[in-house]
C-alpha positions as CSV (number, residue, x, y, z in Angstrom):
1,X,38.9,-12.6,26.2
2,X,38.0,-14.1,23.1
3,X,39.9,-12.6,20.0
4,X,37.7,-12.2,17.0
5,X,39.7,-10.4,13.9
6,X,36.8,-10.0,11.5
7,X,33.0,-8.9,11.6
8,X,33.0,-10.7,8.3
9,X,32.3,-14.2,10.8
10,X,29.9,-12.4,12.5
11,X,28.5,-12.2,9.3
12,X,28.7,-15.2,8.0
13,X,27.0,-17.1,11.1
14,X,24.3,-14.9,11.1
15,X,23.7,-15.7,7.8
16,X,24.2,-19.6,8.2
17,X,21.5,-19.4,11.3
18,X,18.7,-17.1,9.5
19,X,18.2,-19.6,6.0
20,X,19.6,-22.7,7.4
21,X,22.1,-24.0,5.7
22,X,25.8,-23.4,4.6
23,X,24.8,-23.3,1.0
24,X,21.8,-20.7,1.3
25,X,24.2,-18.5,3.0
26,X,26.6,-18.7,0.5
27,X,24.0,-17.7,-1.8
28,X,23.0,-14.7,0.5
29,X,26.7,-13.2,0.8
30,X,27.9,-13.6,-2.5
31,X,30.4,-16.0,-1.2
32,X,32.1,-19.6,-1.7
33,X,30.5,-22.5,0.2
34,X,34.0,-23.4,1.6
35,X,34.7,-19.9,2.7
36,X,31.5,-19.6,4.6
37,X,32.2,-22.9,6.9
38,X,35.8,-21.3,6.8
39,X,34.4,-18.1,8.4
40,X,32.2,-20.0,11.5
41,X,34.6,-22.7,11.7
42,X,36.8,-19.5,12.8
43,X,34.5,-18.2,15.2
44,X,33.7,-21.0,17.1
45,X,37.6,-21.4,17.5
46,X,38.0,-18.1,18.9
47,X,35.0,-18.9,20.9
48,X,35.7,-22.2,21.7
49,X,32.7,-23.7,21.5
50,X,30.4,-25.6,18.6
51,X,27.8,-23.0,17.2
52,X,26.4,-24.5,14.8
53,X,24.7,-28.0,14.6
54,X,25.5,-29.3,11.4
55,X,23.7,-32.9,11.9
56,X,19.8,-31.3,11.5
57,X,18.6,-29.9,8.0
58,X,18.0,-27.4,8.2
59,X,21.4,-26.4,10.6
60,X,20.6,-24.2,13.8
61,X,22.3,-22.7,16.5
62,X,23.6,-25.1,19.5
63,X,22.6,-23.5,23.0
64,X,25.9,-21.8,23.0
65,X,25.0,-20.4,19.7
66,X,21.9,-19.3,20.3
67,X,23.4,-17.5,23.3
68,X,26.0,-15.9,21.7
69,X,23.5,-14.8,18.5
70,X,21.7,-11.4,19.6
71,X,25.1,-9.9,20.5
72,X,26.3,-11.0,17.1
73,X,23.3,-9.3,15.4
74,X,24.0,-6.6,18.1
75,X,27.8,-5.9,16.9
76,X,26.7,-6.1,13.2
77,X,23.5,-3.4,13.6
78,X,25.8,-1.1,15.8
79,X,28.7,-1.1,13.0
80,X,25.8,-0.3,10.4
81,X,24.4,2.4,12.3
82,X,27.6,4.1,12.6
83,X,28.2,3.5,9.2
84,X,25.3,5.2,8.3
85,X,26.0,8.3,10.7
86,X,28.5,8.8,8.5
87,X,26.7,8.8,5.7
88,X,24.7,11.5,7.3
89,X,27.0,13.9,8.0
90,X,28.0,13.5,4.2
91,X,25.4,13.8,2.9
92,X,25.0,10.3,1.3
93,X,23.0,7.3,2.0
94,X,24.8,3.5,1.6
95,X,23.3,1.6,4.3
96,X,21.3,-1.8,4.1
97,X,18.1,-2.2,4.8
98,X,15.8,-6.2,4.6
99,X,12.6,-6.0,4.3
100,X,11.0,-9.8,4.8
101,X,7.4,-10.0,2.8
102,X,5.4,-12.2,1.0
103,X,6.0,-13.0,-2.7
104,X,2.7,-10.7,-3.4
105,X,4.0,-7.7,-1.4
106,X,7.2,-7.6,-3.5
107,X,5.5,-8.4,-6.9
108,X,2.8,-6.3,-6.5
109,X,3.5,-3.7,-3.6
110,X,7.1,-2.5,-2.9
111,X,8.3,-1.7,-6.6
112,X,6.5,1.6,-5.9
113,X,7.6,2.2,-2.5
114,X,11.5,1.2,-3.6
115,X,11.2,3.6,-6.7
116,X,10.3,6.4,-4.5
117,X,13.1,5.5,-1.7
118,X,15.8,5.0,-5.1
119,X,14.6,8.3,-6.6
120,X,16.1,10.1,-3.1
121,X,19.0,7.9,-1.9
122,X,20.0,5.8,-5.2
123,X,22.9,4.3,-2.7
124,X,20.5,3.1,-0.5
125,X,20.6,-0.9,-0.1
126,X,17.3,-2.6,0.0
127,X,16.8,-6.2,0.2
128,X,14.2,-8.8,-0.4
129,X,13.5,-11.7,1.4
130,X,10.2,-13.8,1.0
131,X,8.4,-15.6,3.2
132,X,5.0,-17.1,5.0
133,X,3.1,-14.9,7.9
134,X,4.1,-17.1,10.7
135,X,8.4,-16.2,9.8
136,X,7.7,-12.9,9.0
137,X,6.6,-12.1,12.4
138,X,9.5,-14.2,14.3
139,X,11.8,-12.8,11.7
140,X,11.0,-9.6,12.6
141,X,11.0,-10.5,16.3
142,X,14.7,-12.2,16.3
143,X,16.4,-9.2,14.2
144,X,16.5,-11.0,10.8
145,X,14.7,-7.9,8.9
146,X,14.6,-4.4,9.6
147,X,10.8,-4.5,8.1
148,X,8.3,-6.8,7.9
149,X,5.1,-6.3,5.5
150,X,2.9,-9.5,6.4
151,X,-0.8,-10.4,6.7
152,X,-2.3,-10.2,10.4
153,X,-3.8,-13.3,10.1
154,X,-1.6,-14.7,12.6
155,X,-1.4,-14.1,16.2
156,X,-0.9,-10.3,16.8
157,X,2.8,-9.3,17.1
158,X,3.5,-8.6,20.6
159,X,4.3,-5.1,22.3
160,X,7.9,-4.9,21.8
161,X,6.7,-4.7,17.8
162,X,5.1,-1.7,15.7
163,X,3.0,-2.7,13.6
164,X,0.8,-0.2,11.3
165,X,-2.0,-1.2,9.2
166,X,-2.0,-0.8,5.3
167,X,-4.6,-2.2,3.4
168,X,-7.1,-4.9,3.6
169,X,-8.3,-6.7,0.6
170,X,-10.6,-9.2,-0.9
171,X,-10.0,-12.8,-1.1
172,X,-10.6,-13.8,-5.1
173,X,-11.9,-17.0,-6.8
174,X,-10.0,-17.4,-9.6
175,X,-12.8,-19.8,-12.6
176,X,-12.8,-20.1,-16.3
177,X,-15.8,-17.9,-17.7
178,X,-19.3,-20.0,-17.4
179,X,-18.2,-21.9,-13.9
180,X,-21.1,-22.7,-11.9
181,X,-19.9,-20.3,-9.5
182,X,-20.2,-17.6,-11.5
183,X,-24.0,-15.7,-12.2
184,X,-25.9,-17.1,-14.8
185,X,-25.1,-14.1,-17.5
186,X,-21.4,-14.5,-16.2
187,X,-21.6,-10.8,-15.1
188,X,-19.8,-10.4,-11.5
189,X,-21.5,-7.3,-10.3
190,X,-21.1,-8.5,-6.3
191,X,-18.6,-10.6,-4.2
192,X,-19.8,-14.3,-4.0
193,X,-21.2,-16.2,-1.7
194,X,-18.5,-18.1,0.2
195,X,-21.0,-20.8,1.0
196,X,-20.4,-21.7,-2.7
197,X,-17.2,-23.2,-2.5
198,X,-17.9,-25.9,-0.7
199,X,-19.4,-27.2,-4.0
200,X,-15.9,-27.6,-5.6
201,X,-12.3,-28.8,-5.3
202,X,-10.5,-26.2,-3.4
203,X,-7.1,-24.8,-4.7
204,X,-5.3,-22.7,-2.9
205,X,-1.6,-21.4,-1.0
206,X,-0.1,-24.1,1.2
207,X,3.1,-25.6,2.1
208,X,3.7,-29.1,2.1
209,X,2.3,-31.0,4.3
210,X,0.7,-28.2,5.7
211,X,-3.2,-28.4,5.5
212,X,-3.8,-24.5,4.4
213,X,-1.7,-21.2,4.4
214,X,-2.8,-19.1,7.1
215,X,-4.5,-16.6,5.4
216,X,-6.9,-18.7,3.5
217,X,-7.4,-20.6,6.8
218,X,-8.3,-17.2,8.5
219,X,-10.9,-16.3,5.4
220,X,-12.5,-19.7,6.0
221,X,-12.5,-20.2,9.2
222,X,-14.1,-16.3,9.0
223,X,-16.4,-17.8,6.6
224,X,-17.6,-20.5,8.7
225,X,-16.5,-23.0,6.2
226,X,-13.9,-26.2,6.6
227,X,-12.9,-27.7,3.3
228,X,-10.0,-29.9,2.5
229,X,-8.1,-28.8,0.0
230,X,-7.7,-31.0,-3.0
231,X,-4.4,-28.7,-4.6
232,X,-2.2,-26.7,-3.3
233,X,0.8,-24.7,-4.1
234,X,3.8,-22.0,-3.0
235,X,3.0,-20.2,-6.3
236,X,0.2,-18.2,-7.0
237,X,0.5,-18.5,-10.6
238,X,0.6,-22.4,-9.7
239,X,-3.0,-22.2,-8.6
240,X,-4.5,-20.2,-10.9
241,X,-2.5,-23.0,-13.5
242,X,-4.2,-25.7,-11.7
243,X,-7.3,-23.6,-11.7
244,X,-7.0,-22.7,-15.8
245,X,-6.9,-26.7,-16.3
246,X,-10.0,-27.6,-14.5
247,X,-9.2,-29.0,-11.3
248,X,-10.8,-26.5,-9.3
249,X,-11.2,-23.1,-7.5
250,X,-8.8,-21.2,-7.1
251,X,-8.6,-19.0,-3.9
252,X,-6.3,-16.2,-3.4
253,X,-6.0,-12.9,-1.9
254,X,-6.5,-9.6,-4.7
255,X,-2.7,-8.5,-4.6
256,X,-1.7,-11.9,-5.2
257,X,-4.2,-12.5,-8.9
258,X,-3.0,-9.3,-9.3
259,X,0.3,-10.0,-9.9
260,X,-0.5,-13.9,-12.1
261,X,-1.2,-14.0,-15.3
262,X,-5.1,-14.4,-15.2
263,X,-5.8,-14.0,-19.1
264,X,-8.9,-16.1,-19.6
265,X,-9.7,-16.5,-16.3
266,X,-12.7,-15.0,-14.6
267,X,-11.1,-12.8,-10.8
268,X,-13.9,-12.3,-8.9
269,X,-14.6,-11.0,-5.0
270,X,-15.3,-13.8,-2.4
271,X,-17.2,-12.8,0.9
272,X,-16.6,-9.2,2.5
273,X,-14.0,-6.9,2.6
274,X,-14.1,-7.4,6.5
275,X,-13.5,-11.1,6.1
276,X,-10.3,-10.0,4.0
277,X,-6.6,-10.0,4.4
278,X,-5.5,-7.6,6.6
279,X,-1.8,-6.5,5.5
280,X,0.6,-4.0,8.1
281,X,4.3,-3.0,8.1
282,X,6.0,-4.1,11.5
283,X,9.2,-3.0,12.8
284,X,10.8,-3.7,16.5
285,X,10.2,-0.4,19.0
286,X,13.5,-1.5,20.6
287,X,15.7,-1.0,17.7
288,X,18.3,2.5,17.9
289,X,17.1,5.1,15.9
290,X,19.1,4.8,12.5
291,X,19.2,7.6,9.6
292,X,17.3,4.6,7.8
293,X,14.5,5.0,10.0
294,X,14.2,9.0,9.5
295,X,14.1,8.1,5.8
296,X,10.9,5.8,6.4
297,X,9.7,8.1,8.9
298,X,9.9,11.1,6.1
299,X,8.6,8.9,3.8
300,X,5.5,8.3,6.1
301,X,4.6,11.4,6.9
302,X,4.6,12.6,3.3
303,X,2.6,9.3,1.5
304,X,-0.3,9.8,4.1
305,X,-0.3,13.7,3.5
306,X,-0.1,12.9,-0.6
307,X,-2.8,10.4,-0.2
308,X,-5.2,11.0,2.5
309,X,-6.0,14.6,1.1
310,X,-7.8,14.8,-2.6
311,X,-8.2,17.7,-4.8
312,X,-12.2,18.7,-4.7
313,X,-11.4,21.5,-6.8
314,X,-10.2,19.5,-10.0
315,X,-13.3,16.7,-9.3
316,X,-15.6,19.2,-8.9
317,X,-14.4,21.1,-12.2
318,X,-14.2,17.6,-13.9
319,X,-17.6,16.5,-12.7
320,X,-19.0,19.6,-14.1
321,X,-18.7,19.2,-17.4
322,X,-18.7,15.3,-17.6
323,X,-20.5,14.1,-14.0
324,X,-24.1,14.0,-13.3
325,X,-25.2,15.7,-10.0
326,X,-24.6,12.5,-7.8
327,X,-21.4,13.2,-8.7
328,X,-21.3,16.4,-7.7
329,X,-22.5,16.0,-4.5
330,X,-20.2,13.1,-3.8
331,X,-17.6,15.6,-2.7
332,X,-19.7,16.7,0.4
333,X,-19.1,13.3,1.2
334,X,-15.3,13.2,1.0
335,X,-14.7,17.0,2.0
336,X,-14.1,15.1,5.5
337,X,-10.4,14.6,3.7
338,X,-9.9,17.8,3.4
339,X,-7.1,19.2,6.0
340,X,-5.1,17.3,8.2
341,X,-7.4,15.3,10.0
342,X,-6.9,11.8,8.9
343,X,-3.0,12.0,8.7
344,X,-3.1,13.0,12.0
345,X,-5.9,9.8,12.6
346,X,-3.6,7.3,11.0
347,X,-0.1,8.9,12.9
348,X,-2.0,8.6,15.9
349,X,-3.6,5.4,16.1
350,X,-0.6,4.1,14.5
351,X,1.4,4.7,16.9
352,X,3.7,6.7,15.1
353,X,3.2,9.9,16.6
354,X,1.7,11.8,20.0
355,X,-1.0,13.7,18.5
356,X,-3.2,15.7,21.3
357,X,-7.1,15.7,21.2
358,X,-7.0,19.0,21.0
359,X,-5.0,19.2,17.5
360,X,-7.6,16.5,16.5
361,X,-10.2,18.8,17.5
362,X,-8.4,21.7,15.2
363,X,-8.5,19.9,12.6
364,X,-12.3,19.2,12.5
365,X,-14.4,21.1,14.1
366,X,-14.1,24.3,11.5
367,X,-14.9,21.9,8.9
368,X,-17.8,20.7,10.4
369,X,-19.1,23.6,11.6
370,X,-18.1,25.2,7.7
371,X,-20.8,22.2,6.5
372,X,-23.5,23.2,8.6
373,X,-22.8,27.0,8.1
374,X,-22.3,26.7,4.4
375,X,-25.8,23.8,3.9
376,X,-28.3,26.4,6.1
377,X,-27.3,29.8,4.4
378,X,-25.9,29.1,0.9
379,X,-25.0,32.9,0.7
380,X,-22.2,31.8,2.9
381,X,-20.9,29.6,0.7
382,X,-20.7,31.6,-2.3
383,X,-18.6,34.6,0.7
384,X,-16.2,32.4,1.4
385,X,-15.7,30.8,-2.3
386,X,-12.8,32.8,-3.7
387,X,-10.9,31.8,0.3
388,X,-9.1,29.4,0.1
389,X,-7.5,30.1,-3.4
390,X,-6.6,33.5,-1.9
391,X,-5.1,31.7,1.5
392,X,-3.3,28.9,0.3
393,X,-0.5,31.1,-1.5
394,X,0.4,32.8,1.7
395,X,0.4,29.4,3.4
396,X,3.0,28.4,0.7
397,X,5.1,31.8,0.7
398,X,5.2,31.3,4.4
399,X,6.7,27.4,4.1
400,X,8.6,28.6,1.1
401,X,10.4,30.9,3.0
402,X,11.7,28.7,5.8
403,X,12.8,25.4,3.1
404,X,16.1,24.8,2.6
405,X,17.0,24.4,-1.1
406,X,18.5,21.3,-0.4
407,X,15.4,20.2,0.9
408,X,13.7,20.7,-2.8
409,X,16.9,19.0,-4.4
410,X,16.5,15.3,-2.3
411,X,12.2,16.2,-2.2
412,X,11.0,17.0,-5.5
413,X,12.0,13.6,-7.2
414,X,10.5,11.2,-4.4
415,X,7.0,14.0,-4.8
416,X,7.3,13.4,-9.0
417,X,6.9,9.6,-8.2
418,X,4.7,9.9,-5.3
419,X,1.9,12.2,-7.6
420,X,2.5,9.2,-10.4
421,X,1.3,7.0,-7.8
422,X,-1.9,9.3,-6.2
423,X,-4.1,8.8,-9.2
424,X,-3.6,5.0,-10.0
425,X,-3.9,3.6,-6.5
426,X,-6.4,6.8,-5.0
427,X,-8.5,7.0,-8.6
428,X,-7.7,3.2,-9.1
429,X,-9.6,2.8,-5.7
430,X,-12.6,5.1,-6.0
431,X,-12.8,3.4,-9.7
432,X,-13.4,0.2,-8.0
433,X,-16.3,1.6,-6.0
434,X,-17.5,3.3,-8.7
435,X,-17.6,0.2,-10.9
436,X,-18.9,-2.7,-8.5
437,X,-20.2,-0.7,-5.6
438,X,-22.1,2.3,-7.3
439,X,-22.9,0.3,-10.8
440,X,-21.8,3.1,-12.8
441,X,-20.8,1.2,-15.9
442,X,-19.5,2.7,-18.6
443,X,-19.2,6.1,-16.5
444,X,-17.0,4.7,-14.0
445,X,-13.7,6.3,-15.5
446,X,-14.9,9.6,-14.2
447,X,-13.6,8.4,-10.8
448,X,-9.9,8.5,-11.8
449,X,-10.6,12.3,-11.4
450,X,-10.5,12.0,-7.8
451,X,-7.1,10.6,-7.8
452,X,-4.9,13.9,-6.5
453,X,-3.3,15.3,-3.9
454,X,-5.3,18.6,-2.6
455,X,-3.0,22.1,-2.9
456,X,-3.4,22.7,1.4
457,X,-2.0,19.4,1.9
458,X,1.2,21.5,1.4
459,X,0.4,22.6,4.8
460,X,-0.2,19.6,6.1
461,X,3.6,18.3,7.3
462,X,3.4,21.9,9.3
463,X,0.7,20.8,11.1
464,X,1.5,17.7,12.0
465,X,4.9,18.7,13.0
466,X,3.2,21.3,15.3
467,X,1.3,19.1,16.8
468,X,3.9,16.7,17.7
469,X,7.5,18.6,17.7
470,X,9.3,14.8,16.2
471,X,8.2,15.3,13.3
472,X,9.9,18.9,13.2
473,X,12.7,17.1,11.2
474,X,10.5,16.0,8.5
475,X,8.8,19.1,7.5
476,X,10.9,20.9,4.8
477,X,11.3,17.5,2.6
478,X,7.9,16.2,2.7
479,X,6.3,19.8,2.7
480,X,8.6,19.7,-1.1
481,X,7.4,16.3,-1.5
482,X,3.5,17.0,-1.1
483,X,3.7,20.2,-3.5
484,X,5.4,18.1,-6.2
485,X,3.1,15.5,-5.7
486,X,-0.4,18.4,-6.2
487,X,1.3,19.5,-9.4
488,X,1.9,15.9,-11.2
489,X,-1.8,14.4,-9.7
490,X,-3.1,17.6,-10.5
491,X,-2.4,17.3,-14.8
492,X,-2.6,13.0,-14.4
493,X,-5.8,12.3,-13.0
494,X,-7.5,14.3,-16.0
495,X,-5.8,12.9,-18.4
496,X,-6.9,9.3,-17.4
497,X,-10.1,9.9,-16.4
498,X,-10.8,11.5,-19.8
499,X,-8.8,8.3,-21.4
500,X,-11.1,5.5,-19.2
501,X,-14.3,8.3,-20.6
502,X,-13.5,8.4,-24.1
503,X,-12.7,4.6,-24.4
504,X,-16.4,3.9,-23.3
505,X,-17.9,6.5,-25.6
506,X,-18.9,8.7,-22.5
507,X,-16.6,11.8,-22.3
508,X,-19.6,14.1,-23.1
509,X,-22.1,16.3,-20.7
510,X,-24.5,13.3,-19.2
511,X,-27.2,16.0,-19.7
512,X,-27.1,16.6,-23.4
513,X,-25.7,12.9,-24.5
514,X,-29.0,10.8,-23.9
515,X,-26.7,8.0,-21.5
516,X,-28.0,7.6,-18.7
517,X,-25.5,7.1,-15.0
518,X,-24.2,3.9,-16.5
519,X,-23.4,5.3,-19.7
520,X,-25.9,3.1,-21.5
521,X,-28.8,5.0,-24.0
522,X,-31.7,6.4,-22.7
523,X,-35.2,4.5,-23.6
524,X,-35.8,7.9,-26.0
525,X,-32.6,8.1,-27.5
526,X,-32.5,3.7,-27.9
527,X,-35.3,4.5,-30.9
528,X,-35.0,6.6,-33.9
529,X,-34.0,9.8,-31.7
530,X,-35.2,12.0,-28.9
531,X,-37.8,14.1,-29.1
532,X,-35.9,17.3,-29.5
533,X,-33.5,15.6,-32.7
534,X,-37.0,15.4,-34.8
535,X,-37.9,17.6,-37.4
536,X,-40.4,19.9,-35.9
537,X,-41.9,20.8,-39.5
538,X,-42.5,16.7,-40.3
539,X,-45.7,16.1,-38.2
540,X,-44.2,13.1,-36.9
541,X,-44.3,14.4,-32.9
């Protein structure tokens, strides 16, 4: 039998087949060139065999290579998952983990997500690797990542893959102020007409030599539109560059302009949200359970509880005193939130969990039937007020009760970040809607107050767990996690929502300040002053 001393080759020709040259590996592991053709030159000795074809740029495996590859990959995830059973049992995290994203995702996306995973297991190894949709997907097939955060506008990853949807977004045009794209006054109040591109030079992500990137190929061909384009780049920043000097339109997805500098440059919404990018995670259903997994499992279970669940309490006290009555009544709207209901949704159409129709049911038929109750007798609704203040404590006492305290020591910091991050991207979200969608102008900061995480999410890791037993595991961390996470939203999402309301001169009571929805003066209050701000003794009525 072949005799191979180190894991370290193993390594090494991994590395050498996945970015395609001796060099880039060298780069990857931190090591000299020559010891890296050292290492595989080694390997394929003990072998006997060639596995590498050097005469192609970029290299790849010969057919006794590629044979010999998954077991390598194999050896190498079996020795980390051991390591990190290890780990387990002390108590401390060191493994490795790639995740293989676009240049977007990992500008504009993971920092958050990595903060929160650093804040609980600062020893954890994470690693970035950039790419286009089409390796992302094959990458994650053949074992080169561990996670994959790509667009779905390619082909959708086959069965053997899990793939769970994140976010969709707009795709932007990226002008100077006063392009003929733009409205007339230069006020973007609605996402353009996609039909309007074809009146310009096109700008946009592309290889070389390739005739568009695939997302922008998906938006246009979802647009109905085929247009050349007459720049392209890798970079982002590169075409909205290209864009700044003239040459064109630039077109790129939100997260992407997000993370360029735009200063100067007019960002505004192409098409529908439905004709967006579509962004998931994907991992490979056939991988071992690792500790790393139960990390990202945890982690799952308590983002969607943190972020799926918002505090009507705090918007409705908020809208109260500076929220008309539209506002108000928006939380009928979103009471649907309320309770598990969409965490159990998401975990079950996800794939991520085995949640039973009849837990589904649980979850909302006492809040539906509470609506109907509470909208035809509105005695019942002030009965039943004071209830869930009274309930929710012995809810908590009862969880508190059965947490282990190390549970609140690796919980509470990952919960600190995770209630820094409810009001930006849940307010930051419902401020969008309430800017664009709903016009509300110079009242739009109000909307930040929706940005928290409701006090019986606390519950809501309980539930889940109850209905599917797997997520037993999970509960005592992310049931810490969630509570942090209501405290911190619970003092933010004020505080900014007052900020955004005082910076636009409209943190008063809409009812007294003569502003209308939008924040801007009333036709009585434009003049000399209302009716009611007059001297009554002057005769001037």
């Amino acid at each position: 039998m072949p005799r191979i001393e180190q894991t370290d080759w193993l390594e090494t020709f991994v590395a050498v087949v996945d970015h395609g040259s001796f060099s880039a590996a060298a780069r990857a592991l931190h090591r000299a060139q020559s010891r890296v053709s050292t290492h595989v030159a080694a390997l394929e000795r003990a072998l006997g065999g060639i596995l590498v074809d050097r005469s192609h740029r970029p290299v790849r495996p010969t057919e006794l290579g590629t044979a010999f590859l998954p077991h390598a990959r194999e050896v190498l995830a079996a020795l980390e998952r051991g390591a990190e059973a290890v780990d387990e049992h002390s108590g401390t995290l060191r493994g490795r983990v790639v995740i293989g994203c676009h240049p977007s995702v990992s500008a504009g996306f993971l920092p958050g997500v990595l903060a929160s995973v650093h804040a609980e297991h600062p020893q954890l190894r994470v690693q970035l690797t950039e790419h286009t949709t089409p390796d992302l997907v094959s990458g994650i097939a053949a074992g080169r990542f561990h996670i994959a955060i790509h667009s779905l506008a390619s082909d959708p990853p086959s069965d053997d893959l899990l793939s769970v949807h994140l976010w969709t977004e707009h795709f932007v045009a990226v002008v100077p102020p006063g392009h003929p794209l733009l409205p007339a006054d230069g006020q973007v109040r609605d996402p353009l007409d996609p039909r309007g591109l074809t009146a310009h030079p096109l700008i946009a992500i592309a290889r070389p030599g390739a005739a568009v990137d695939p997302d922008t190929g998906g938006a246009l061909s979802a647009w109905g539109l085929e247009i050349p384009l007459a720049w392209q780049s890798e970079q982002p920043q590169s075409v909205v560059n290209l864009a700044r000097a003239g040459l064109g339109v630039g077109v790129l997805n939100a997260l992407a302009a997000r993370i360029s500098d735009t200063t100067g440059m007019v960002v505004a919404p192409v098409g529908s949200l439905a004709e967006g990018r579509q962004v998931a995670a994907t991992r490979d259903r056939r991988s071992a359970p690792s500790p790393s997994v139960d990390v990202v499992f945890r982690a799952i279970l308590a983002m969607l509880a943190t972020f799926d669940n918002s505090n009507g309490g705090i918007w409705l006290a908020f809208t109260g005193k500076y929220g008309t009555r539209t506002d108000r009544g928006a939380y009928v709207a979103s009471a649907v939130n309320d309770g598990p209901f969409f965490t159990m949704l998401f975990i079950g159409a996800a794939g991520l969990g085995s949640i039973p129709l009849d837990a589904f049911a649980a979850a909302i038929i006492p809040l539906v039937l509470g609506i109907v109750v509470g909208n035809i007798d509105h005695r019942w609704t002030e009965i039943l007020r004071p209830v869930p203040a009274i309930v929710i404590p012995f809810f908590a006492f009862g969880l508190g009760t059965g947490i282990d305290i190390s549970a609140i020591l690796t919980g509470g910091i990952t919960g600190i970040v995770l209630g820094l991050l409810v009001t930006p991207f849940t307010g930051g979200t419902t401020y969008l809607a309430y800017r664009f969608l709903l016009r509300r102008g110079k009242r739009s900061g109000i909307a930040f107050a929706a940005g928290t995480t409701a006090g019986n999410s606390i519950v809501t890791p309980a539930i889940i767990a109850a209905a599917d037993p797997r997520f037993e595991q999970y509960v005592d961390v992310a049931t810490v996690q969630v509570a942090t996470a209501v405290l911190i939203s619970a003092i933010t999402a004020p505080l900014i929502a007052a900020w955004f309301l005082r910076r636009h001169g409209t943190l008063s009571n809409p009812d007294e300040d003569g502003l209308d929805e939008r924040g801007e003066p009333l036709p009585a209050a434009a003049g000399q002053g209302r009716d009611e701000d007059l001297d009554p003794t002057s005769g001037h009525r």
